[in-house]
C-alpha positions as CSV (number, residue, x, y, z in Angstrom):
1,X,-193.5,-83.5,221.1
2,X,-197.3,-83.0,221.5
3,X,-199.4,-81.7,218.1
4,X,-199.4,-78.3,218.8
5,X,-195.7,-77.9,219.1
6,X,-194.5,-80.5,216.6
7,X,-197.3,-78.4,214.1
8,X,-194.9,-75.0,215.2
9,X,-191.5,-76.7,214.5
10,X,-192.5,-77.8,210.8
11,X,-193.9,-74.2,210.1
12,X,-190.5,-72.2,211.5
13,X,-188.1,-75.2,210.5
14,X,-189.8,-76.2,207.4
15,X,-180.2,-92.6,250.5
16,X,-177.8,-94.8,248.9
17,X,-179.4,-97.7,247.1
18,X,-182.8,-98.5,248.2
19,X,-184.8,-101.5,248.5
20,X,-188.1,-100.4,248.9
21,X,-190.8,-101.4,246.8
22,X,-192.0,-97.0,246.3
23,X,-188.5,-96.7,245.1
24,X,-188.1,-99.0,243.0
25,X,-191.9,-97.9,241.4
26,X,-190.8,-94.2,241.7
27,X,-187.5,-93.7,239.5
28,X,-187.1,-95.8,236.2
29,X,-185.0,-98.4,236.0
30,X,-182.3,-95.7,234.0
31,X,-182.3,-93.4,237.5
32,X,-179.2,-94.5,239.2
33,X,-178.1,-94.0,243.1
34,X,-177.5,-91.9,244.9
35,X,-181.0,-91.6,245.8
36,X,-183.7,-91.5,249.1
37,X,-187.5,-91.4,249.8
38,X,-188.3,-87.4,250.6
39,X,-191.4,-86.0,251.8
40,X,-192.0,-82.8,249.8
41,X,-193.1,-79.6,251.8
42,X,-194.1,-76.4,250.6
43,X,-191.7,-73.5,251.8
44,X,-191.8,-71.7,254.4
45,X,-194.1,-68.7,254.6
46,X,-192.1,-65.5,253.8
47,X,-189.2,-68.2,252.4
48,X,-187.0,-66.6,249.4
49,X,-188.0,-70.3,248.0
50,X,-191.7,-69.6,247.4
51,X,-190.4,-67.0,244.4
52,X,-188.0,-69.9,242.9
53,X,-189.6,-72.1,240.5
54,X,-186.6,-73.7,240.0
55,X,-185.4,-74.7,243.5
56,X,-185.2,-76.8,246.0
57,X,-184.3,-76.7,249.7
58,X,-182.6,-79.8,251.2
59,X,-181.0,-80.8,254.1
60,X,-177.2,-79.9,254.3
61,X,-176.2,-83.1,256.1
62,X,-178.0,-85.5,253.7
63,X,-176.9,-83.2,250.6
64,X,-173.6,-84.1,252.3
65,X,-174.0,-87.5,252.9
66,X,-175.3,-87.8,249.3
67,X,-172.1,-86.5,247.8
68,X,-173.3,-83.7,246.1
69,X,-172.9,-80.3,246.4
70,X,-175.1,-77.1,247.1
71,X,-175.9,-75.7,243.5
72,X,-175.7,-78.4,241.8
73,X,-178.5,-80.0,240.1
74,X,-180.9,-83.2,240.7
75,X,-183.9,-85.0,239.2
76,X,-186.6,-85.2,241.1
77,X,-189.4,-88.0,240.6
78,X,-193.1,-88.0,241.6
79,X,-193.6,-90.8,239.6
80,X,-192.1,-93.1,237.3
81,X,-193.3,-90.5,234.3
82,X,-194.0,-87.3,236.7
83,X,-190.0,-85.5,237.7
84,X,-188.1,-82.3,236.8
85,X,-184.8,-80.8,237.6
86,X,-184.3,-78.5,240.4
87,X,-181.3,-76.6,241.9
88,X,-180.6,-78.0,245.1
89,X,-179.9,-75.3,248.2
90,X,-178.7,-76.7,251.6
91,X,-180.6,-75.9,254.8
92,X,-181.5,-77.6,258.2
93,X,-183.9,-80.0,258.2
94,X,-185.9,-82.6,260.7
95,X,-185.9,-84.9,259.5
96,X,-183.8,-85.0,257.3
97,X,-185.9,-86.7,254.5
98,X,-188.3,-83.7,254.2
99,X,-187.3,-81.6,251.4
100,X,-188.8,-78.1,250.0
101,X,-190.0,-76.0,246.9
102,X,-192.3,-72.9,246.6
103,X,-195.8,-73.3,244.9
104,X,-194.5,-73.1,241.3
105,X,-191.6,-75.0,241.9
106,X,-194.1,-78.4,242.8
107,X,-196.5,-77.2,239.7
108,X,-193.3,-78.3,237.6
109,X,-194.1,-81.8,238.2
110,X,-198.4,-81.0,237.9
111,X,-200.5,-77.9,238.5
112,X,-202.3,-79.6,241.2
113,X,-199.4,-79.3,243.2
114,X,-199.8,-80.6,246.9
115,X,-198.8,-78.9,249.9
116,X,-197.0,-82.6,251.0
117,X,-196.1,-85.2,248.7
118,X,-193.4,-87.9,248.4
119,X,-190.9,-88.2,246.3
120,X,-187.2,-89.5,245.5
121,X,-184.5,-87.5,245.1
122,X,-181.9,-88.9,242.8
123,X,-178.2,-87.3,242.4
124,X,-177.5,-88.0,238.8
125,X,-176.8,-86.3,235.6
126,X,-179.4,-84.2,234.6
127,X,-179.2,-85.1,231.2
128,X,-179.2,-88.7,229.4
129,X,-177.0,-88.3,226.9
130,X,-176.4,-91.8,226.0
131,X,-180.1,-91.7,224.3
132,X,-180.4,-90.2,220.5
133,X,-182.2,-87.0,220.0
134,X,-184.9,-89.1,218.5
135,X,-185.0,-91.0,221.7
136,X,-185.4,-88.3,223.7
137,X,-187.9,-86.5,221.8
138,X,-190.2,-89.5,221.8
139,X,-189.5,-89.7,226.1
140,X,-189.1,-86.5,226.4
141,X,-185.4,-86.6,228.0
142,X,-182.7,-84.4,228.5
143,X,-179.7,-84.9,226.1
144,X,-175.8,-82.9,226.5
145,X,-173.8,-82.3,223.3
146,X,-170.2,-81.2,222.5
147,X,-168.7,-81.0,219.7
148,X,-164.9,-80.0,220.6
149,X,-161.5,-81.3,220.0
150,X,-160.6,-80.8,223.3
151,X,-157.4,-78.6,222.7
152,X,-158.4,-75.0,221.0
153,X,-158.9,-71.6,222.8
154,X,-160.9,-70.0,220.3
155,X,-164.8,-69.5,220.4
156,X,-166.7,-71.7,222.6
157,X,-170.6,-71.7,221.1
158,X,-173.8,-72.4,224.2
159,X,-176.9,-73.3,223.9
160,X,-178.1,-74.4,227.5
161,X,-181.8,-74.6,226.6
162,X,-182.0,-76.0,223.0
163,X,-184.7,-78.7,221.7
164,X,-187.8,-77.5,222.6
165,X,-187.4,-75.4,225.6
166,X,-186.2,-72.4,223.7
167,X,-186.6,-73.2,220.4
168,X,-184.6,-72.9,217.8
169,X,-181.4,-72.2,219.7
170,X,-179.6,-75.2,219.4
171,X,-180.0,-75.1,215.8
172,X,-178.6,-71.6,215.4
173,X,-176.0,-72.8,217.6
174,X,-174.9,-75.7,214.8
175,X,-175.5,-73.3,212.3
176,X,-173.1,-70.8,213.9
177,X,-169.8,-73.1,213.8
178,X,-171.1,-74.2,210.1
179,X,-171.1,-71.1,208.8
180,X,-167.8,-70.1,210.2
181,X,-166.4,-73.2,209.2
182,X,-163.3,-73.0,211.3
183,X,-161.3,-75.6,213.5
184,X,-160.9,-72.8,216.6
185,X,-165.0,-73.4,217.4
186,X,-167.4,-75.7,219.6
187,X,-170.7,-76.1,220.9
188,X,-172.2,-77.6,223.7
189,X,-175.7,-77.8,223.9
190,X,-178.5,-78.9,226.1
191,X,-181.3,-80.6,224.1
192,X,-185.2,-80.9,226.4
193,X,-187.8,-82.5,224.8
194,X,-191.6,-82.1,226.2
195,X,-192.3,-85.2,228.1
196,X,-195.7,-86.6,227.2
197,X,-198.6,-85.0,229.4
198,X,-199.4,-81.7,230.4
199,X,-195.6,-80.8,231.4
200,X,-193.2,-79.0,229.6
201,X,-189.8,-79.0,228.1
202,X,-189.3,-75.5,230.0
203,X,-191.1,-76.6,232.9
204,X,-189.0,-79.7,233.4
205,X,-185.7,-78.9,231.9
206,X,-184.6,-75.3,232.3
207,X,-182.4,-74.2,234.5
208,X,-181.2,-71.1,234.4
209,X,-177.7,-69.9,232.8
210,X,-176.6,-68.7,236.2
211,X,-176.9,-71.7,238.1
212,X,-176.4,-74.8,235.7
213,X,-173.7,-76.5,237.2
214,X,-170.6,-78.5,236.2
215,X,-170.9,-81.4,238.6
216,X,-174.1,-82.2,237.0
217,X,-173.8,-81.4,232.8
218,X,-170.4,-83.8,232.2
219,X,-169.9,-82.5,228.9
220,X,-169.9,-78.7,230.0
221,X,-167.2,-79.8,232.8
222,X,-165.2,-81.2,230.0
223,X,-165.5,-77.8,228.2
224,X,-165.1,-75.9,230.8
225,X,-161.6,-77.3,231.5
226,X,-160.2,-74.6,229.7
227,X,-160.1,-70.8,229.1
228,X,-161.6,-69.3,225.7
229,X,-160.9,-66.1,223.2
230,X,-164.4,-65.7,223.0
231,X,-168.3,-67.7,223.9
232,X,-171.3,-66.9,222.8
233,X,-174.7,-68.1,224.0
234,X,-177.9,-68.0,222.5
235,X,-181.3,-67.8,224.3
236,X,-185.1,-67.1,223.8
237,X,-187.3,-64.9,225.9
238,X,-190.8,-64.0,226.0
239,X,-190.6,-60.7,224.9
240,X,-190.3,-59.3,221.3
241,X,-186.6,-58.2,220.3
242,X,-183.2,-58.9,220.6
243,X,-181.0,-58.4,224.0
244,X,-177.2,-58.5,223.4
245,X,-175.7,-58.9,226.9
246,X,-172.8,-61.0,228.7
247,X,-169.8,-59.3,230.5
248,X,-167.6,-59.2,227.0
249,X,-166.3,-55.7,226.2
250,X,-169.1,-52.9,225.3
251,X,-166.9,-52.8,221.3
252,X,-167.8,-56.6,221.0
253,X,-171.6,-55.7,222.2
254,X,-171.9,-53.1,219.7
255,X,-170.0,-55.4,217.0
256,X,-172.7,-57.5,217.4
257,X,-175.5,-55.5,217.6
258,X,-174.7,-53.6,214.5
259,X,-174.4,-56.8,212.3
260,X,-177.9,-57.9,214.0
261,X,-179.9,-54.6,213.2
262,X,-178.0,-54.7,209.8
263,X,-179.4,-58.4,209.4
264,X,-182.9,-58.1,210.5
265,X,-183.7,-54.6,211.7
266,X,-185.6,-53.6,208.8
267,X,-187.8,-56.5,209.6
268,X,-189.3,-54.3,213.1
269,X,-186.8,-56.5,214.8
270,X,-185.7,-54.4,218.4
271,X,-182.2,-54.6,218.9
272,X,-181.1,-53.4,222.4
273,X,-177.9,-53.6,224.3
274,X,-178.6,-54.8,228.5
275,X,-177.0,-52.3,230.7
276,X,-175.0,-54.0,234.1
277,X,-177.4,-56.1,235.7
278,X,-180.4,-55.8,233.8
279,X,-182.6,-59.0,233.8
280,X,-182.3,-61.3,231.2
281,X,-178.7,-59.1,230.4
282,X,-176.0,-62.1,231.5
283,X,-173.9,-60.0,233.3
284,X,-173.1,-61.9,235.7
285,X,-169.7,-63.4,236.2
286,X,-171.8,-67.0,237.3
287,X,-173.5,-66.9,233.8
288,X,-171.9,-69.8,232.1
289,X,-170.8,-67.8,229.1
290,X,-168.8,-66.1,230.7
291,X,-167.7,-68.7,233.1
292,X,-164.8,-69.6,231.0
293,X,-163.9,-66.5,228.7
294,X,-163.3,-62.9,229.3
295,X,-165.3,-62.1,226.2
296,X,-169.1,-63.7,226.6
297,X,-171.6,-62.3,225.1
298,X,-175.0,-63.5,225.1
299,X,-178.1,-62.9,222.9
300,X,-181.4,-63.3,224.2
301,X,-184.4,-63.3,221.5
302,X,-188.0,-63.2,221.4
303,X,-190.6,-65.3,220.0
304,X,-190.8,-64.0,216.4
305,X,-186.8,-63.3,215.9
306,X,-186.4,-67.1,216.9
307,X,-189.4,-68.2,214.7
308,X,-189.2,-65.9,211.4
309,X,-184.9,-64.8,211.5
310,X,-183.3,-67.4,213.4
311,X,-181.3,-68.2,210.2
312,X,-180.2,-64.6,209.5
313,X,-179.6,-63.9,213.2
314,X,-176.6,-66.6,213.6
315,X,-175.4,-66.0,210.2
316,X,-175.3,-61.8,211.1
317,X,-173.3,-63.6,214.5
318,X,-170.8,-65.6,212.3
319,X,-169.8,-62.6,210.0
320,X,-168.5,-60.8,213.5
321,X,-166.6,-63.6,214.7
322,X,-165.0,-64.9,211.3
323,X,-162.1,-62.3,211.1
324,X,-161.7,-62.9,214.9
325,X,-161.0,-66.7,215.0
């Protein structure tokens, strides 16, 4: 956590194994196999990929031959220090060491970002959950968290982009089953730190709620296991207000939105319901909260609402969902 963001949070919280020497210098001793030695191209010109920061093209063979799957997720290392997570997609490739990502999606490991550049690909677990969160605050890791008893069906609490990518959201998340104080309720939560350097948390760690993917978060597989009553996700975004989306059922929208303008709409705090596919809305069956429930609903909330109300906003959440559970 650099000075400028640790200065924030006080104010608002009070191939197969390898035995080359560049692989070996490349991925940290923690960075398992599967892995190879890729050459990193830029996509091709008029290539979907140039508009996905988060993607990366691979070949479908080696993808194959890996053991993983298209969709699911991989780190990426320039350098021992220099790597994010991208979404692999499958493609044909020759060779088949050369992988690709659009501009942005090489300026999330450093805004030079080279039109060629080598790298290894490692098929792991995006996060290292075996670390503490003080751990990976101080390296600036990845960390998974659930908290379930692995039998209920009641409400199923997400928080895919907590720590310091979308801050406070995996607080409000804990806060949330606390104040409901009920057995029927879990979280999972993703916890990014910002690495040291100029990347970012967000830069490194998101991915995005429509593509995060079971074969690479182990403790979302575990939840996802089984159906729900209910999930609810929380999120930040850029923009000033509050979106209450997901595919639950419009009553449940408006339940929620009620108790949020109730909560902090006299504070010039925009409450909005998304309509069917607007950005940012989670309406989209692939959105993990509503992966594994007929009755997601997921709040999206901009800079202030997360840094002034984020207390009020899950408490406003946990007096709709207390006579429900």
């Amino acid at each position: 956590m650099n000075a400028n963001h640790r200065r924030f949070w006080l104010l608002t919280v009070g191939a197969c194994t390898c035995t080359c020497a560049v692989l070996s210098s490349r991925v940290p001793a923690q960075a398992p196999t599967p892995s190879f030695v890729a050459e990193v191209k830029k996509a091709e010109a008029g290539s979907e990929l140039t508009k996905q920061q988060e993607h990366c093209e691979i070949d479908a063979d080696r993808l194959a031959a890996l053991g993983a799957k298209p969709g699911q997720q991989a780190r990426i290392y320039k350098d021992s220090s220099t790597f994010a997570v991208y979404t692999l997609i499958p493609r044909q490739e020759e060779p088949d060491t050369i992988i690709r990502m659009g501009l942005s999606g090489r300026q999330r490991m450093g805004k030079d970002a080279p039109d060629s550049f080598s790298a290894t690909v490692a098929i792991v677990p995006a996060p290292r959950s075996e670390l503490t969160d003080e751990q990976a605050d101080t390296q600036g890791e990845l960390v998974e968290r659930l908290d379930d008893d692995g039998t209920h069906t009641g409400l199923l609490i997400m928080a895919p982009h907590g720590g310091e990518i979308e801050r406070p959201t995996d607080l409000q998340s804990i806060r949330l089953k606390e104040k409901l104080g009920k057995p029927r309720v879990s979280t999972w939560i993703l916890k990014g730190y910002d690495p040291p350097g100029p990347q970012t948390a967000y830069g490194r760690w998101h991915i995005t709620s429509t593509e995060i993917s079971e074969a690479s978060y182990p403790l979302l597989a575990q939840a996802g296991k089984r159906r729900y009553d209910y999930a609810f996700s929380f999120h930040g975004k850029a923009a000033e207000g509050l979106l209450v989306g997901g595919t639950g059922p419009m009553e449940l929208k408006q339940e929620v939105a009620e108790a949020l303008k109730k909560a902090v709409g006299d504070k010039g705090v925009e409450v909005v319901i998304a309509y069917q596919g607007q950005p940012l809305g989670g309406t989209t069956p692939s959105n993990i909260v509503n992966r594994y429930t007929d009755r997601g609903i997921q709040l999206e909330q901009g800079p202030t609402a997360r840094r002034e109300y984020w207390k009020e906003i899950a408490d406003a959440v946990a007096e709709v969902y207390r006579t429900k559970l």
